[in-house]
N, C-alpha and C positions, 0 to 999 in steps of 0.2 A: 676614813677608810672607804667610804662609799664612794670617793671623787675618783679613785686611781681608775677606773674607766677614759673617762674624761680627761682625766692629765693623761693618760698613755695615747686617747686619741689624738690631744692635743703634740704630744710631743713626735707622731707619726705625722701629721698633718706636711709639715716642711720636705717631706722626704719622698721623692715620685715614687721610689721603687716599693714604701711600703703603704702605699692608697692601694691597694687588695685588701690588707691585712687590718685597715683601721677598723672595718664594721667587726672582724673577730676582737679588734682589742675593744672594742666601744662596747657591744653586747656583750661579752662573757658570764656577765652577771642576772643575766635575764631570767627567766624564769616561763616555760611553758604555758602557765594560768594569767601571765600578766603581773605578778607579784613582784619581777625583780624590778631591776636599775642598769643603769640610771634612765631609761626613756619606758618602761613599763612596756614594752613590746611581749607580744602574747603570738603563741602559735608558731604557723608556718610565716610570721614578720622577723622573726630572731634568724638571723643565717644560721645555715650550715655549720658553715666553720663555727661558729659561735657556741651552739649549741653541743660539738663535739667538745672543745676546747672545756665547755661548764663541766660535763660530763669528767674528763680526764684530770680538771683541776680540784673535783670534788675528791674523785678517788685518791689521788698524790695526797693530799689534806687528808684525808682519811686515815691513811697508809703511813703517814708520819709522825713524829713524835711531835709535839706541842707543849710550850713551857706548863701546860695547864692538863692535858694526858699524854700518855704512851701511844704510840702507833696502836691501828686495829690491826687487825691478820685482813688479807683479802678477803675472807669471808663473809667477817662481819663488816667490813665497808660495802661487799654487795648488798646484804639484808639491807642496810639503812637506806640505799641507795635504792632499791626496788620498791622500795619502802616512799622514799620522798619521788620518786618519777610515780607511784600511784596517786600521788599526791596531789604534782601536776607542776612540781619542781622542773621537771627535764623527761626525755623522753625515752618511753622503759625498753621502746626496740634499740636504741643508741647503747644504754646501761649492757643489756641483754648482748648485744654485740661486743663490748671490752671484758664482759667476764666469756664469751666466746673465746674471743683471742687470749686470754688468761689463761683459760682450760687448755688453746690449743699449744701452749708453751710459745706463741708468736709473738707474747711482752713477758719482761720480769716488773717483779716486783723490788723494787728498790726502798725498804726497809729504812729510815732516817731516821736516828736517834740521837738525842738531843741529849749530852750529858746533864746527871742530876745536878738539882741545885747544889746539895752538899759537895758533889765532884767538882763543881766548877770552884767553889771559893777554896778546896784544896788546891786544885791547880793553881788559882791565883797565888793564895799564902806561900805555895813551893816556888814562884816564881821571884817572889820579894826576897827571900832568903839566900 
């Protein structure tokens, strides 16, 4: 799990048009304090793009359903969110700006629900039949 950095740089690497785009794919996973991966970049060494990209890929994950919970509400993926940027996760002016644009109606939220276990082996079973 922790490679897909690294394979998505790698698999950008061949391709001119997307050498912009490799450091957002490379760091996504970085971490303000130095904690993330894959290269433990801290601070203002994590780009830009990178840095937003963590931010909004937090909140989508958040916001979604997962075979293991239910989506949160925006709310409470803000809380956790302000919560981990005091941390030192990501940066709380970046957080602070997408629940801006939330507030100002300028993104939705897109809701992703993952049918129940029990739904999905009905589905299967109505489809044998």
């Amino acid at each position: 799990m922790k490679r897909h950095p690294l394979i998505g740089d790698e698999l950008c690497r061949p391709v001119k048009s997307l050498e912009a785009v490799r450091p957002i794919v490379r760091h996504h996973h970085e971490r303000l304090d130095g904690r993330g991966y894959p290269d433990h970049l801290c601070g203002d060494r994590i780009p830009l793009g990178a840095q937003i990209v963590t931010v909004v890929d937090v909140f989508d994950a958040l916001t979604s359903d997962r075979p293991y919970r239910r989506a949160l509400s925006p709310e409470a993926a803000w809380r956790i969110m302000r919560s981990e940027a005091r941390e030192g996760a990501y940066s709380p002016d970046l957080v602070e700006r997408l629940v801006d644009l939330h507030r100002r109606g300028e993104i939705e939220v897109a809701v992703r629900r993952v049918p129940s276990r029990r739904r999905r082996i009905a589905k299967a079973r109505s489809r044998r039949s």
